[in-house]
GUKOLDREN-649485 format. One record per atom (N, C-alpha, C, O, CB): x, y negated, z. Coordinates in steps of 0.1 Angstrom, whole numbers, plus 5000, padded with zeros to 4 digits. Each point is the difference from the previous one (the first is absolute). Last residue first. Glycine has a CB too. Example, Ala and Ser with C-alpha at 12.3 -4.5 7.8 and 13.67 -1.06 7.14 Angstrom:
2
512850225071
500949895000
499249895008
500549895001
500750174977
499150515021
499149885000
500949885000
501050005007
497150125005
# end
This chain:
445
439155334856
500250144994
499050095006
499950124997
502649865000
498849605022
499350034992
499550104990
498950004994
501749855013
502450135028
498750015005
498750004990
498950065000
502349835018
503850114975
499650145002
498349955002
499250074994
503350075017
500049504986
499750054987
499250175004
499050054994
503449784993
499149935048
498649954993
499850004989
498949954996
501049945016
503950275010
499150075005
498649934998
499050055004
502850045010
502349714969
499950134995
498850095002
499550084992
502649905010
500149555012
498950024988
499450164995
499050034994
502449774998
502150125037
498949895009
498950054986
499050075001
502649645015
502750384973
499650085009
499149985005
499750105007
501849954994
500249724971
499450064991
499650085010
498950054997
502249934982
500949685038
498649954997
499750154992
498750025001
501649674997
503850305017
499049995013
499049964994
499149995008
502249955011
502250074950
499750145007
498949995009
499150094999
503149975000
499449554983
499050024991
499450215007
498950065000
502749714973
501649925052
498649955003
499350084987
498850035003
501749705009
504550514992
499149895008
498649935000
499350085007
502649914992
501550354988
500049964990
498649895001
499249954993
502250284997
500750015044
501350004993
499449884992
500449885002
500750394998
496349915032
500749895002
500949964991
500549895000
499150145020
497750374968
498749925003
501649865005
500249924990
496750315023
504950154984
500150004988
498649854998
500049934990
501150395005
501749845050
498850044995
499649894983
499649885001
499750215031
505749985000
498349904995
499550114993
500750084993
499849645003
504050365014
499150065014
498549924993
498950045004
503349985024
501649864949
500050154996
499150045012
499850124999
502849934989
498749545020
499749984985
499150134997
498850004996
503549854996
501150155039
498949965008
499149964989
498950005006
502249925015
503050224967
499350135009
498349925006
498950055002
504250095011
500349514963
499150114994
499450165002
499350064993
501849804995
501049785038
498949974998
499350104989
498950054999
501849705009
502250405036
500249954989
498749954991
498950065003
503350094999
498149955050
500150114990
500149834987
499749885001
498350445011
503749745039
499549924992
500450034986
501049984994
499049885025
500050495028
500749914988
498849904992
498950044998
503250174998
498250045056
499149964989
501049894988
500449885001
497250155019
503950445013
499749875000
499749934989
500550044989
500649985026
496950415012
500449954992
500649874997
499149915002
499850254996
498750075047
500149964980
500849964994
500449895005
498250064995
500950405043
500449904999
499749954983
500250064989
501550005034
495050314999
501950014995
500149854997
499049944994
501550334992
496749975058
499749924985
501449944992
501049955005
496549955007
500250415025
500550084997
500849884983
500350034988
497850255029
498349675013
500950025007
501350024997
501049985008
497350065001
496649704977
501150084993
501150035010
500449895004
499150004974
494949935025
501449945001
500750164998
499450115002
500349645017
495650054967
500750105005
501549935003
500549904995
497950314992
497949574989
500549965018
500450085001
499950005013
498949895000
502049934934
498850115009
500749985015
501149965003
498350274975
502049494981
498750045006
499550045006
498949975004
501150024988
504450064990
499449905011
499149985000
499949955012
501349984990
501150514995
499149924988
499849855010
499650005012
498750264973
505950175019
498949895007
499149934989
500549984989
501249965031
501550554979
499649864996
498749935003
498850024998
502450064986
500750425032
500949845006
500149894992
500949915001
500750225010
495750294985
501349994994
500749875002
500749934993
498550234991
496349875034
501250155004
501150034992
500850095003
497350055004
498949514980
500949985015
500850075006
501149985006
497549934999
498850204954
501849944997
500049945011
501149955002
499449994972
496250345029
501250054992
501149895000
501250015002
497350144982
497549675027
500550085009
501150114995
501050015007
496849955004
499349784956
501049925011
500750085011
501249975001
497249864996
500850434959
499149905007
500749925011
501250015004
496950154992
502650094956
501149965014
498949915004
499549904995
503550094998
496550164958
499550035009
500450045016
499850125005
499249914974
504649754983
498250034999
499550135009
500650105000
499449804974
504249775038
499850214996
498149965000
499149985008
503750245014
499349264978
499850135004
500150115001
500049975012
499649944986
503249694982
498850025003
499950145006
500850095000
498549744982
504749795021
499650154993
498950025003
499849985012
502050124988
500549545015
499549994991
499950114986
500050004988
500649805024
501150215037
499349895003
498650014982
498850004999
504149835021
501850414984
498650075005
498949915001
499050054995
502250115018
503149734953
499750005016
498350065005
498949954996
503149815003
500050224956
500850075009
499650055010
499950115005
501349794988
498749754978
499150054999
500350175008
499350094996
500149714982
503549835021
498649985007
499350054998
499049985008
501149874994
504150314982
500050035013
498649955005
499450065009
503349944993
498149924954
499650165000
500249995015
498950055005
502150104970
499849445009
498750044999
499050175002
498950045001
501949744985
504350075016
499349925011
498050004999
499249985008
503549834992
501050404967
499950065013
499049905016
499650035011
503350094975
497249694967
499650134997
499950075015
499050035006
502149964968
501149615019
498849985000
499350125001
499050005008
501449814980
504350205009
499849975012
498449995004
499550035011
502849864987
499350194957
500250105012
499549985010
499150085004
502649954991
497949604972
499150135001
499950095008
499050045006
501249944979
503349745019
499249955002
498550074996
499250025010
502649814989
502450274985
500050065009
498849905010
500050045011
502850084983
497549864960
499750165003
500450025018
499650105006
501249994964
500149495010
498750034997
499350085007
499049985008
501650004974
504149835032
499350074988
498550005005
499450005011
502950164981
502149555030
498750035003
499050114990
498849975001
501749795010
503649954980
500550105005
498750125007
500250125001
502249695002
496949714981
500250114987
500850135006
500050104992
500349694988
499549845050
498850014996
500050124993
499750105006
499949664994
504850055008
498950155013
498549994996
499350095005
502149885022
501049734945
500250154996
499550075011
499350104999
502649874987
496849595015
499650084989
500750145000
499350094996
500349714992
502249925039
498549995010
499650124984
500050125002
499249545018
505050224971
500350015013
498250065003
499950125002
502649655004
498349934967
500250114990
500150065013
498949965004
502150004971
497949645038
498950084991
500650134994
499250084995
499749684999
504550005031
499250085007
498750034996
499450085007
501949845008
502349884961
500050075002
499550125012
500350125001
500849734984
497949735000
499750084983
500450185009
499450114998
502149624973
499649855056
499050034999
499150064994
498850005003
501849895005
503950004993
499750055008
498650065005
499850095008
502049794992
499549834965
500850144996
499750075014
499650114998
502749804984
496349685016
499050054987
501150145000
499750094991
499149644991
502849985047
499350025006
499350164992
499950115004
500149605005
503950094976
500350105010
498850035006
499950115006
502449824998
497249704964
500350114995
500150175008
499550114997
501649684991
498849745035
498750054992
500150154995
499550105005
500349654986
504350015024
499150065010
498250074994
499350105003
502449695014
501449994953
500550115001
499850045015
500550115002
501049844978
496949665003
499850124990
500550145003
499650114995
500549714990
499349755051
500550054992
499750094992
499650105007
501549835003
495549725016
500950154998
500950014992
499649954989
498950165016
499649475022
500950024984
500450145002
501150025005
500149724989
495649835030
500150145000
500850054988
499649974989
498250055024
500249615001
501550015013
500150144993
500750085006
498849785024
496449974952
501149944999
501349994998
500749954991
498050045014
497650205017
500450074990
500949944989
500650064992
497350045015
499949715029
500950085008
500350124991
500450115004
498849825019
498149704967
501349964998
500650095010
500949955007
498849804983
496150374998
500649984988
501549935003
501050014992
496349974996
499750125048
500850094994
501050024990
501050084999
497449945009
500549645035
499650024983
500650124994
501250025000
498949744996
501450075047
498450005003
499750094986
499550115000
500149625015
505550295009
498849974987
498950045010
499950085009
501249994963
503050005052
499149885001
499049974988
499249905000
502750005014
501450454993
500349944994
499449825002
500449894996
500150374992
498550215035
501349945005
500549864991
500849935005
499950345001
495349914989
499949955012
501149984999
500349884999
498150205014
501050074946
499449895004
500349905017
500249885003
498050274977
502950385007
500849894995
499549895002
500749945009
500050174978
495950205019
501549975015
501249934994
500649935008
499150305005
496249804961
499849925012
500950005007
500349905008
497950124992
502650254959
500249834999
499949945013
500949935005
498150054974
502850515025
499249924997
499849844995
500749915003
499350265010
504750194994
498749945009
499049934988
500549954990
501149975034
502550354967
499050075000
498749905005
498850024997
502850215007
503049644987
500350135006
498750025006
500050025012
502549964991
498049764961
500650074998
499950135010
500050124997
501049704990
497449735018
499150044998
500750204991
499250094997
499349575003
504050015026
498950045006
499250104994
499750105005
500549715004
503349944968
500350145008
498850065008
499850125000
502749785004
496749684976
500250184991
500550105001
499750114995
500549814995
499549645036
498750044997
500050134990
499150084999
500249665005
504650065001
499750075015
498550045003
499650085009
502349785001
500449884951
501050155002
499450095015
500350115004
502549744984
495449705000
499350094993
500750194997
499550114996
499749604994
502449905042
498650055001
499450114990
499350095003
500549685006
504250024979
500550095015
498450055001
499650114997
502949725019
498349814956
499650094996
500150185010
499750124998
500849684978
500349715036
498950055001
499250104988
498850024998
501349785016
504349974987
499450115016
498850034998
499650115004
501649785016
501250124932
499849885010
499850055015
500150125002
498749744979
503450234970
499550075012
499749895009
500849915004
500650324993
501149754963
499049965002
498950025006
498949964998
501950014989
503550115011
500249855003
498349984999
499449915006
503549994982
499850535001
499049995012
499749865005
499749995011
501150234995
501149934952
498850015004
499450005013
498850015003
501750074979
504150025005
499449904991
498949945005
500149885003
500750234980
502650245040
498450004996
500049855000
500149925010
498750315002
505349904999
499950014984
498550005001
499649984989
502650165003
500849685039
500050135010
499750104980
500750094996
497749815042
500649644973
501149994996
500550174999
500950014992
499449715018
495650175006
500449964983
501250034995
500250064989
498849765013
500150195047
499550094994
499850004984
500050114994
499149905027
502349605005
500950065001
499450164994
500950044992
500149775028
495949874976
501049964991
501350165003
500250094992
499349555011
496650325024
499950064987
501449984989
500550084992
496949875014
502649865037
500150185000
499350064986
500250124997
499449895032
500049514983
501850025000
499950134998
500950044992
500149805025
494550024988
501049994983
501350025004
500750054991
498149764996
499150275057
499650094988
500449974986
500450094993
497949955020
502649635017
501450135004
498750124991
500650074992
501249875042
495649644965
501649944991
500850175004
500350074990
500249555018
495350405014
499849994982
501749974998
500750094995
496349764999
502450135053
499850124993
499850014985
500550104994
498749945027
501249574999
501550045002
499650184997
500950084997
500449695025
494949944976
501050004986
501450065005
500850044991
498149734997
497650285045
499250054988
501549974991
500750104998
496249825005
504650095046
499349934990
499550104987
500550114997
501049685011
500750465040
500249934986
498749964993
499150084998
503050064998
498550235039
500249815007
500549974988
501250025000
499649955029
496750484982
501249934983
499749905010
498949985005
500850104962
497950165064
500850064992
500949974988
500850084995
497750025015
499749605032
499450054983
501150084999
501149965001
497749854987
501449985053
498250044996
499850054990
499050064997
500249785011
505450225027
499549954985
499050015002
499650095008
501749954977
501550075052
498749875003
499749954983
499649894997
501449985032
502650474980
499150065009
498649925000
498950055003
503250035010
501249924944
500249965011
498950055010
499050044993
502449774997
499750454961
499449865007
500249995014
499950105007
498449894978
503150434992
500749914994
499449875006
500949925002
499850244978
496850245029
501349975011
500949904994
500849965008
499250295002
495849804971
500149985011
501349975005
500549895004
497750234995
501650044956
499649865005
500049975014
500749905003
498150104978
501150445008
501649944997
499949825004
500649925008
500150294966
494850015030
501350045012
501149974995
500849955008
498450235003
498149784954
499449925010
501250005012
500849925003
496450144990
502950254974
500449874996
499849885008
500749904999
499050194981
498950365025
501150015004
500849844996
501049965004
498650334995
495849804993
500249975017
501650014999
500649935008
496950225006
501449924940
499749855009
499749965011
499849895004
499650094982
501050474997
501449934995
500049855008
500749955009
499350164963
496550215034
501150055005
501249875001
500749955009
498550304982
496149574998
500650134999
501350035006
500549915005
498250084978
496749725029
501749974996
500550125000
500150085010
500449715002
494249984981
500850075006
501650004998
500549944990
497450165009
498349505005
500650074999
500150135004
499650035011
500949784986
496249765008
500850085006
500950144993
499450105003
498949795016
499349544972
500150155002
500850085007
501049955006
498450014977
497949545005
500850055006
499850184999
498950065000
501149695014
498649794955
499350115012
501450115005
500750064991
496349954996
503149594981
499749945014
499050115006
499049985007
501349744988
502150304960
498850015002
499449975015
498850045003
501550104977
504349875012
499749924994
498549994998
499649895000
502750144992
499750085052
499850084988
500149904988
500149885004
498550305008
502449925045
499949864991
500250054983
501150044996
500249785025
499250505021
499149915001
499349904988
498849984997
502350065024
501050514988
500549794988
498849925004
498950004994
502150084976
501150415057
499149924998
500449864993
500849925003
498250205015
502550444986
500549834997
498649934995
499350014990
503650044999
498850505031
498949904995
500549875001
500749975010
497450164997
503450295013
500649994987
498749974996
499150074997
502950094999
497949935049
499150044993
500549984983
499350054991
499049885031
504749915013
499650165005
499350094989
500350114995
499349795030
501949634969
501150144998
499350085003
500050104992
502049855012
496049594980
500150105013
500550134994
499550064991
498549835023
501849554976
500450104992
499750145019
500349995013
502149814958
496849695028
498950094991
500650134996
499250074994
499749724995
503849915039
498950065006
498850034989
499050055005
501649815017
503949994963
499950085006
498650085008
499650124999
502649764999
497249834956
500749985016
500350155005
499450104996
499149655012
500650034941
500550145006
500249935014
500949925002
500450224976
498449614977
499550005016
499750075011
499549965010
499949944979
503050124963
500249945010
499549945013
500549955010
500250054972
497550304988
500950075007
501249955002
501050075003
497950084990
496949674990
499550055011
501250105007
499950065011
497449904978
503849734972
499549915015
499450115009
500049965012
499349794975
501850434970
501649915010
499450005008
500150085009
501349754981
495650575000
500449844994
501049985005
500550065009
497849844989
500650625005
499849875010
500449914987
500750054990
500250035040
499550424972
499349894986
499549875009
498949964998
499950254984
503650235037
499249925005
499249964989
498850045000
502549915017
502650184975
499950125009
498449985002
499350104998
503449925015
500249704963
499250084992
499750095005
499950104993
500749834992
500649755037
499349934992
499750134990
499050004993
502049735011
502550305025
498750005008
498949984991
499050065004
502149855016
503250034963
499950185007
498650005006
499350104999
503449965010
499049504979
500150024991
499450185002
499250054991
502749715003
499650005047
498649984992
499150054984
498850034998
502149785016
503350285007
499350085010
498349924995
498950045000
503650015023
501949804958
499350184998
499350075009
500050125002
501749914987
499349505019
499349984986
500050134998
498950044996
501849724993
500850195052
499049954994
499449994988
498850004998
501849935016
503550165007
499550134995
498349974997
499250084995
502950085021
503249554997
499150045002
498950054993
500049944990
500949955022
501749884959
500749985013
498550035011
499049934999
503449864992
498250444960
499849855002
500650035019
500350115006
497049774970
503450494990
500549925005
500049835003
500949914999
499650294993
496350204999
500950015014
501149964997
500850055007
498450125002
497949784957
499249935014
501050035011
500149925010
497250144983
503950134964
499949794998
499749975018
500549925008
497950034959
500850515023
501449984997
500249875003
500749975010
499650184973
495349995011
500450055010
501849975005
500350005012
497650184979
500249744966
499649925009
500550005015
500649925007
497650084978
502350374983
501049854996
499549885010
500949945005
499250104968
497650365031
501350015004
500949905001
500849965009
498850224983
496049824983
499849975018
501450055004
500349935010
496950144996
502549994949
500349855008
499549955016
500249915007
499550044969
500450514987
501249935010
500249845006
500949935005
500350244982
494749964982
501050135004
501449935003
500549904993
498250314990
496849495020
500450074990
501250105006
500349995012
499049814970
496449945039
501450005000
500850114989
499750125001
499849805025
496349784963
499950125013
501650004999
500749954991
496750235006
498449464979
501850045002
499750115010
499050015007
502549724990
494450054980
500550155000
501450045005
500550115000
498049924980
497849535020
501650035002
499450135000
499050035007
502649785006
494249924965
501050015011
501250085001
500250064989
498149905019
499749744954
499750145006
501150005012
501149965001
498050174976
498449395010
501350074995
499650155003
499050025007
502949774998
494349804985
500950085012
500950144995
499550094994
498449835023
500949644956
499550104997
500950065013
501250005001
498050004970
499549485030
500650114993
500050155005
499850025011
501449804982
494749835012
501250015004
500650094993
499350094995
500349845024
496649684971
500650134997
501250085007
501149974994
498249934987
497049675042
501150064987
500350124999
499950075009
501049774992
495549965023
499350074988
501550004991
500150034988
496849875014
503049885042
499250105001
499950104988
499750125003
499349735011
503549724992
501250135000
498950135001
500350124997
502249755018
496949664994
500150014991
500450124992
500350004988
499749815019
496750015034
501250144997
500449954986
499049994993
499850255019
498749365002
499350164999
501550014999
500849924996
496450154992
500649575042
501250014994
499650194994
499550095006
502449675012
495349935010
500249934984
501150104993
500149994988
499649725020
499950295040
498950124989
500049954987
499850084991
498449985025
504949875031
500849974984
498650054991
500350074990
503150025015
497749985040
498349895001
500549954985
499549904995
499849965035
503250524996
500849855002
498449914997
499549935009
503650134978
496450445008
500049985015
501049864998
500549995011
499350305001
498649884946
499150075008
500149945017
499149975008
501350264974
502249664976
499049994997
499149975013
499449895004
501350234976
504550015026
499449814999
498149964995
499449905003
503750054985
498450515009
500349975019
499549865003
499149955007
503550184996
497950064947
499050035011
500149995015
499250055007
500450074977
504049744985
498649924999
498950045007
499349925006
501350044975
503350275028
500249885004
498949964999
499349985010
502649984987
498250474984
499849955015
499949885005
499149975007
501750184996
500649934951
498750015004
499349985015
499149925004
501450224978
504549865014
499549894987
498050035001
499349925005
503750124972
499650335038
499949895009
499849904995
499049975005
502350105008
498650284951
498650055013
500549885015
499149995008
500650404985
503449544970
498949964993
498750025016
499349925006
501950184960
503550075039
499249855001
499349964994
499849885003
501550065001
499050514992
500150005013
499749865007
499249985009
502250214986
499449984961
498849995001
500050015017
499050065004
500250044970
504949795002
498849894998
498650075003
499049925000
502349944980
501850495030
500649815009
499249934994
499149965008
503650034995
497050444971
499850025017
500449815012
499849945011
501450414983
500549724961
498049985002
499949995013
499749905007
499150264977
506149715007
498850124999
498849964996
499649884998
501350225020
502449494973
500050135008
499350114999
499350014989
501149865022
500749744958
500550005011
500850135006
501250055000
497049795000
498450064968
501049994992
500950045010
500750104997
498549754987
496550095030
500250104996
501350054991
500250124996
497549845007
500849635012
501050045015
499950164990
501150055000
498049785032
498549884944
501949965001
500650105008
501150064997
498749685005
495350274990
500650104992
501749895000
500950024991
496550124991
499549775048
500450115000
501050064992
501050075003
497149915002
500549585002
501150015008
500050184995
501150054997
498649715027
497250034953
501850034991
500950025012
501150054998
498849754980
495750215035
499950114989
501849964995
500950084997
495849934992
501349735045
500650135005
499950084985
500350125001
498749885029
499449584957
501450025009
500650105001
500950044993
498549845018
496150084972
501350044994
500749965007
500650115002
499049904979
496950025044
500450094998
501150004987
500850104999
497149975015
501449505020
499350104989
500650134999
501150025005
498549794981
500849635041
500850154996
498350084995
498849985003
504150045021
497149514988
500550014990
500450184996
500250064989
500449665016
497550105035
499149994992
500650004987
499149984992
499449935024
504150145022
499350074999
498849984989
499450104996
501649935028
503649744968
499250025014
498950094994
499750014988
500849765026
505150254977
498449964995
499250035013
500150075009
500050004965
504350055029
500149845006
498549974988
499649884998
504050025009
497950544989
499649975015
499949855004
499749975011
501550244993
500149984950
498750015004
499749965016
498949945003
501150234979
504449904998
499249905000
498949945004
499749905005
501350164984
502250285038
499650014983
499049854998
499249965008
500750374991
502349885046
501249934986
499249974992
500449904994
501750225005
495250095038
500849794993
501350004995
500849904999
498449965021
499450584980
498849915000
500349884999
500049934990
498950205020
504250155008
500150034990
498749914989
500249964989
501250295024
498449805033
501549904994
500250024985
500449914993
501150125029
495250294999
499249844995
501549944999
500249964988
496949995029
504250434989
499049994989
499449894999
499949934990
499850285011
503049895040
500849994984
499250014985
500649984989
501250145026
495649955027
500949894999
501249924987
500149904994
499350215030
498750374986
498849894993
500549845004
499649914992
498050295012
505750175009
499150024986
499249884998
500449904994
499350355007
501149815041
501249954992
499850004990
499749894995
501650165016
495150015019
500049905003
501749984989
500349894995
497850115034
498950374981
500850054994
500549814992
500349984988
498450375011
498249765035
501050105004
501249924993
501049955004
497550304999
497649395007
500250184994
501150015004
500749915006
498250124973
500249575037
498750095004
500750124996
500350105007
497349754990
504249744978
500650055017
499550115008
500850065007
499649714996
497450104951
501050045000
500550075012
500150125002
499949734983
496949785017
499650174999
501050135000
499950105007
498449804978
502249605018
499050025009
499550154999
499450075008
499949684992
504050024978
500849955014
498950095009
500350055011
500849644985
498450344955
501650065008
500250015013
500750095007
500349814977
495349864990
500050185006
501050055005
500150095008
498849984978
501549495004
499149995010
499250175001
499550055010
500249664984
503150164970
500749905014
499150085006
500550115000
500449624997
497350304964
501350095003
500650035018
500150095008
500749804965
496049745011
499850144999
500350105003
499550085007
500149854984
502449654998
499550005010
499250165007
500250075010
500049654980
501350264966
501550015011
499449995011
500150105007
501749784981
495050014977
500750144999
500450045015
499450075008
501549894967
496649575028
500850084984
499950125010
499550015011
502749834970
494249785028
500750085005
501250094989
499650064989
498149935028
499149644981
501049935006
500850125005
501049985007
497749794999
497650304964
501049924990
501249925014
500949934997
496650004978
498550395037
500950024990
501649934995
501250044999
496449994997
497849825021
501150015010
500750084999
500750015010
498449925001
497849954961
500849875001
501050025010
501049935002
497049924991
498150464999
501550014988
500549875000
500249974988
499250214994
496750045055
500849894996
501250044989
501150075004
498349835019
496350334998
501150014994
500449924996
499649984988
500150175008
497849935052
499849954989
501050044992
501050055006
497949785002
497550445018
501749964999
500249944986
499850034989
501150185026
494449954992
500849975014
501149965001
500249935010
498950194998
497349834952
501650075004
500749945011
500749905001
499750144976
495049835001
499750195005
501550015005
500150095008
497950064970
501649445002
499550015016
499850105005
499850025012
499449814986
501450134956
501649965008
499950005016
500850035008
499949804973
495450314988
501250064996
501150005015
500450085009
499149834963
497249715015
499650155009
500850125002
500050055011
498049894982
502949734975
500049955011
499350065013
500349985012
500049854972
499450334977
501649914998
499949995019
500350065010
499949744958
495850165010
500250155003
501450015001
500150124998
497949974989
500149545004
499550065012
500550115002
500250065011
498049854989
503249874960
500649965013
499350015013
500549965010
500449904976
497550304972
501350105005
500649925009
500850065008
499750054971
495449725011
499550155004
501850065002
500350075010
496949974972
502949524997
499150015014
500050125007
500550015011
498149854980
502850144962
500849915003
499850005020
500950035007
498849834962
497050195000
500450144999
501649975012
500250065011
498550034957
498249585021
499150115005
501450115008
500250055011
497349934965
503149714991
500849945012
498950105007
500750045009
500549674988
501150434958
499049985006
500049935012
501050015006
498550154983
503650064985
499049894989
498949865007
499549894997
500450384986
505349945041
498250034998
499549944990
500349884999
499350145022
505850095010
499049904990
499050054995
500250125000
501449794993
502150125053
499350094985
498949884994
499549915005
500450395006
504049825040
499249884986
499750114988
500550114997
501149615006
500850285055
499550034987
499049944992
499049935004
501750245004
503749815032
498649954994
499850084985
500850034990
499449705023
501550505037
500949974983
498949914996
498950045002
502650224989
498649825063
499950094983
499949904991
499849885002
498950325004
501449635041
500450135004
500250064981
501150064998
497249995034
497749614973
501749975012
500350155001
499150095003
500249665019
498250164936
499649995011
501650015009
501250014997
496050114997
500049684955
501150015009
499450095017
498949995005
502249734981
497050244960
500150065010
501349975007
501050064996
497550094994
499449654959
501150095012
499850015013
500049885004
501550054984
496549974955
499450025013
501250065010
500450124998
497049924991
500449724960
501450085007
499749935016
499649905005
502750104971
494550004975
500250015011
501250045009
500250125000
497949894992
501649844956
499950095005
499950005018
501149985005
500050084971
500149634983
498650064996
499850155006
499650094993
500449774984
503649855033
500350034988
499050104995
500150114993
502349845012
496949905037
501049955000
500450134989
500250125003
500249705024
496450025023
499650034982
501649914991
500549895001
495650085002
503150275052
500449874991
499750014989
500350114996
501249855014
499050215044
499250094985
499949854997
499749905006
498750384999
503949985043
499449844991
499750044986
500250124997
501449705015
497850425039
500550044988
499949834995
499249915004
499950394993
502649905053
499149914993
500250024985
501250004995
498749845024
# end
């Protein structure tokens, strides 16, 4: 219902409806004043869903929080991570505001704090769940009053991706560290991972029954891209597999029976102890640069992107180029290997002369012409002479008894065949007309 009042020599006019925000405006005019509260008010009744911003104000942050955690969160995979991110969420002030108070500067100073913090890579990861939330609570809770505050923020500048590859003697050093943890797991994972380019989690999930010896193929059901693949297993990594085998009990399901973190914590123990060993530098090697040491080997020992891809699980090209770090000094050996088979192809080229290509041209046009087939007549040789000299005319019904086998027919060269035209095809349509023309010049004459 609209009300409309005269009040400081100006019409003022507000619009209530059940469900949305009241609204008011002022007019010279009470005409005018009228027309916008019909139309106001027609407006609000076009909107199937109501927007209430009063219901806003009883909901905060946290609750919010609370309530993806318990209800979406639990659904996904990767249910540890993003848990520890929204906790990380109700520590911070902002979360005990209610929903009709928060804004996009907020998330702008939470940004640029946590940027002090941590990575990029980490605030732009809670920044893209911080969006989700609002849109989950927009679209599917009945929250429509409520906009994204986070739709139109800036995010920080996406980092370049990892180039680490294993540097010269540290797969040894490692190799070293790993066979003395208690049991052969961690060098048998650590060996596999760059045999393969498997993830932790997909080469912690390794069951016996996906792996098949006969065919040296390993099926990963559970991907991070939730499509499943099938592998090949090279020499090394069937033989890594069978050491595994016979080291696990008869009724294991998983090839590594070890936790995600009891595998992270004995991989930092094995870096450290590899530090100590004198590579400085390898503390900053992570596991999952193992992938990118195994996506390069691949691509080193000759395969394709698409067949790399399958084994690797990329969809995207651009980030399966990523994974990818030739060394300079595989490059180099390429560009040297391959300089030296153009010089290689060029010189038997140039070994080929001119003159002996003439040769060869020369004697192959002297033997087609050669051939009886394309020798003309003995002027005045009537037909019967040359049956009785054992040449057949095909034209004629006599038959020949006496008839000498032909010749075999070479494929004459284009300039012998050039050299047989009649001086009329050589020099083409203008020849045939002078000749058409000629005998009606005579006529006139």
């Amino acid at each position: 219902m609209a009300s409309l009042r005269f009040r400081n020599g100006k019409w003022q006019v507000q619009v209530r409806r059940y469900g949305h925000a009241p609204q008011a405006k002022s007019f010279q005019s009470k005409s005018d004043a009228q027309r916008w509260a019909r139309q106001t008010e027609a407006e609000l009744d076009r909107t199937l869903i109501p927007n209430d911003v009063r219901s806003l104000n009883t909901i905060t942050v946290a609750q919010l929080l609370t309530r993806y955690r318990d209800n979406v969160t639990s659904e996904k995979r990767g249910i540890v991570p993003e848990r520890k991110r929204i906790e990380v969420f109700l520590r911070q002030r902002w979360s005990a505001l209610p929903l009709a108070r928060v804004d996009a500067a907020i998330f702008s100073r939470y940004r640029d704090t946590r940027l002090k913090q941590v990575q990029p890579g980490t605030v732009i990861r809670e920044l893209g769940l911080l969006s989700s939330i609002f849109e989950t609570a927009r679209r599917e809770w009945g929250y429509t009053a409520l906009q994204n505050p986070l739709a139109g923020l800036r995010k920080p500048k996406t980092p370049e991706g990892r180039e680490r590859r294993l540097k010269p003697g540290e797969l040894q050093a490692l190799t070293k560290a790993c066979s003395t943890v208690a049991g052969s797991w961690l060098l048998h994972g650590f060996q596999l991972a760059i045999e393969t380019g498997l993830r932790r989690g997909e080469l912690l999930g390794i069951r016996w029954q996906h792996v098949r010896f006969d065919t040296a193929v390993l099926h990963v059901p559970f991907t991070k891209t939730d499509k499943a693949r099938t592998i090949p297993l090279t020499d090394r990594a069937k033989a890594i597999l069978t050491e595994r085998r016979a080291e696990c009990s008869t009724d294991a399901e998983y090839a590594f029976p070890v936790s995600a973190n009891a595998f992270r914590l004995a991989w930092e123990r094995c870096k450290r102890r590899a530090e100590r060993s004198g590579y400085i530098d390898i503390q900053e090697l992570r596991f999952h640069d193992l992938r990118h040491e195994a996506i390069s080997r691949f691509f080193e020992m000759g395969l394709n992107p698409a067949e790399v891809a399958s084994i690797s699980g990329h969809r995207d090209l651009r980030m399966l180029l990523r994974y990818t770090h030739l060394t300079p000094e595989y490059l180099g050996a390429k560009l040297r290997a391959s300089k030296n088979d153009v010089h290689a192809e060029s010189s038997s080229t140039e070994a080929q002369s001119p003159l002996d290509f003439d040769r060869r041209h020369a004697s192959h046009s002297s033997h087609v012409c050669d051939s009886p087939e394309l020798q003309p007549p003995p002027i005045g040789q009537s037909t019967g002479e040359r049956k009785h000299a054992g040449i057949h005319d095909e034209g004629s019904s006599g038959r020949t008894t006496h008839q000498r086998p032909a010749p075999p027919r070479h494929r004459e060269a284009p300039s012998l065949l050039l050299s047989k035209r009649k001086p009329e095809a050589i020099h083409g349509r203008q020849s045939i007309v002078d000749t058409k023309r000629a005998p009606r010049r005579e006529a006139k004459q």
